[in-house]
C-alpha positions, 0 to 999 in steps of 0.5 A, a space after each residue: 483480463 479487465 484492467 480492474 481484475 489486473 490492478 488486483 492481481 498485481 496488488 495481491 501479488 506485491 501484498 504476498 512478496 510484502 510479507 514473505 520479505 516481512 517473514 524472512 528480515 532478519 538484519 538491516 538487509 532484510 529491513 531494506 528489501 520489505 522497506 523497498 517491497 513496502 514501496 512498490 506495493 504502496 504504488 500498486 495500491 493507489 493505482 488499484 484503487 483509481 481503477 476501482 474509483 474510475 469504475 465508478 466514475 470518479 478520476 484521481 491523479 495522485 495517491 492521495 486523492 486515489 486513497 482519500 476519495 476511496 476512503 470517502 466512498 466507503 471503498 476504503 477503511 483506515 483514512 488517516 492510517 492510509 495517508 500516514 502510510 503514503 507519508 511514510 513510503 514517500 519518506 523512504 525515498 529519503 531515507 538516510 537515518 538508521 533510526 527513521 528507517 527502523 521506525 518505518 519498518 515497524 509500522 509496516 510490520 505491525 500496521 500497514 501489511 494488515 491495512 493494506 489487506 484489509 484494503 485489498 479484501 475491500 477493493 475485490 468486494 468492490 468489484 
């Protein structure tokens, strides 16, 4: 299997545990497991989309590079929502407020589930 096609997989796979722990949270524990999903799947991203970038000869070192070169390339849509999303996974690292974990929970709820599969669809269509 080509590295690219394995970044994918990987990525598709995290996506769909993303949103089963979304269709199952029901309480602060639930809350936490699509936070730490939501984690996990933010660095499969990236990572996909440097393999994507690579490919097309462009070498990226950190996130934020991956993503804002990415989205620069017309590889990927939603540029400030992408960085609003790495800023807060990278937040989740820190998370000790009840409030601000709330917060990030909703907006991978209602924003960064859905950027993220628009992104996935995107990166294949790249391929």
């Amino acid at each position: 299997m080509r590295p690219v096609d394995y970044a994918i997989e990987k990525l598709q796979k995290a996506l769909s545990q993303l949103k089963d722990a979304r269709d199952r949270a029901v309480d602060d524990l639930g809350r936490d497991a699509v936070i730490q999903r939501f984690e996990f799947t933010c660095e499969l991203f990236w990572k996909a989309t440097k393999v994507v970038l690579e490919r097309e000869g462009y070498r990226c070192d950190s996130p934020r590079s991956c993503i804002t070169e990415g989205f620069r390339m017309g590889i990927l849509s939603g540029g400030q929502a992408l960085l609003d999303m790495l800023r807060d996974r990278n937040m989740t690292s820190h998370i000790y407020n009840e409030v601000v974990a709330e917060k990030i929970f909703q907006r991978i709820k209602d924003t960064y589930i859905n950027l993220l599969g628009d992104n996935l669809q995107r990166l294949r269509a790249r391929l």
